[in-house]
C-alpha positions as a Markdown table, in Angstrom:
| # | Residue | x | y | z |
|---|---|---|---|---|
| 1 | Unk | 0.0 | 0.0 | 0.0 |
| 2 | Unk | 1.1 | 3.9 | -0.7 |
| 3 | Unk | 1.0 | 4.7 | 3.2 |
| 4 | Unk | 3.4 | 1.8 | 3.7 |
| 5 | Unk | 5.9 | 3.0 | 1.2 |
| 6 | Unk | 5.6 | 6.1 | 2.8 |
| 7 | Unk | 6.4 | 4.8 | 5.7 |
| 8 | Unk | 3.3 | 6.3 | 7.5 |
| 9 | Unk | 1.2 | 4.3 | 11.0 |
| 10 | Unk | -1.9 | 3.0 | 9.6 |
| 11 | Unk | -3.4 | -0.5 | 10.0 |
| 12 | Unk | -5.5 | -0.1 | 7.3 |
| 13 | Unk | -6.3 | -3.5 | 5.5 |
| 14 | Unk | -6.4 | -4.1 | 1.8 |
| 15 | Unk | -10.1 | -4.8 | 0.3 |
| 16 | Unk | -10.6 | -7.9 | -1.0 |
| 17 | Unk | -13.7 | -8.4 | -2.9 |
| 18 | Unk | -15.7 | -11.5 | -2.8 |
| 19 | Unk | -15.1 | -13.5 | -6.1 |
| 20 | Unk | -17.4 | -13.4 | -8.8 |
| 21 | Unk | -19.8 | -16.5 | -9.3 |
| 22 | Unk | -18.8 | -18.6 | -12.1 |
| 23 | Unk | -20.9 | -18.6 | -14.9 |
| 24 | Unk | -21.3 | -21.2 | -18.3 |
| 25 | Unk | -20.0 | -21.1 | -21.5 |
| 26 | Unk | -23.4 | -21.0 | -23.0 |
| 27 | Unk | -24.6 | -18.0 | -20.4 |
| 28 | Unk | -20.7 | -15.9 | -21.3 |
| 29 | Unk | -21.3 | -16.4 | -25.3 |
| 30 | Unk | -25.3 | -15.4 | -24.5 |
| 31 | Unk | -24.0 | -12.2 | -22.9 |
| 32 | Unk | -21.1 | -11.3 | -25.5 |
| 33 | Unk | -23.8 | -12.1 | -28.3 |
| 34 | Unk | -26.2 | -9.5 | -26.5 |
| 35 | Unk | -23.6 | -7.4 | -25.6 |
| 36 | Unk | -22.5 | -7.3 | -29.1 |
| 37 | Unk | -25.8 | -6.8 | -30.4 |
| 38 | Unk | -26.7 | -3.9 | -28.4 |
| 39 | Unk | -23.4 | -2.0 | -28.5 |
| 40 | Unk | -20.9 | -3.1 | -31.3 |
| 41 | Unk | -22.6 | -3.6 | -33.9 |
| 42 | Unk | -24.6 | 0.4 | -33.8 |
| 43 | Unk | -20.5 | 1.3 | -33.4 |
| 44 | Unk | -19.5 | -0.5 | -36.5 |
| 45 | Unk | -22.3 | 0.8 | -38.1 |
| 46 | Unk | -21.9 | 4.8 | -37.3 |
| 47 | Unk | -17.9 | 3.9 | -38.6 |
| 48 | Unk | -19.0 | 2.7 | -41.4 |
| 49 | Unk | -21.5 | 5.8 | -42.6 |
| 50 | Unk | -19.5 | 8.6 | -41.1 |
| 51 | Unk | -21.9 | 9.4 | -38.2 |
| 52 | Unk | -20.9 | 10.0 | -35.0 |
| 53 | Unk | -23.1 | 8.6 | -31.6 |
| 54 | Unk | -23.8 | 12.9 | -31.1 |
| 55 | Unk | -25.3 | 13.2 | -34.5 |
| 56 | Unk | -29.1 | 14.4 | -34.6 |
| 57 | Unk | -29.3 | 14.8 | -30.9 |
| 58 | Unk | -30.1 | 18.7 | -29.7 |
| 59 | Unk | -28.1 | 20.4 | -27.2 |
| 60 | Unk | -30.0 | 20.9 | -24.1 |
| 61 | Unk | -29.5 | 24.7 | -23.9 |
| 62 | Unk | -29.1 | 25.4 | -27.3 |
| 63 | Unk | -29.0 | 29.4 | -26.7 |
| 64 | Unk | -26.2 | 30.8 | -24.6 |
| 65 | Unk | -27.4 | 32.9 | -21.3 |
| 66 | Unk | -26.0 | 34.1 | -18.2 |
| 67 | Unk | -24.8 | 31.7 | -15.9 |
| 68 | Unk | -25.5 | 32.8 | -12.1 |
């Protein structure tokens, strides 16, 4: 730990996480397939035609004012 290099009192512990529950090779490729569906293939698409993910959305203040 930084304090320890530092060479400062603490007796702080380190977090250790619980481990993650294992999962299936059918329920990872599932969630890569839907993962790839909802967000690669839009990404691929917008390369593709030029479009970036900010096109045809409006700015939410679109005219400049005082800020207070």
């Amino acid at each position: 730990m930084v304090l320890d290099v530092l060479e400062v009192p603490n007796e702080l512990e380190p977090f250790r996480p619980e481990p993650l529950p294992r999962s299936g090779w059918r329920r990872a490729t599932r969630e890569n397939i839907d993962w790839a569906r909802e967000y690669f293939v839009p990404w691929i698409g917008r390369r593709l035609t030029g479009r970036s993910s900010g096109d045809g959305i409006e700015p939410k203040r679109p005219v400049p004012r005082a800020v207070r």
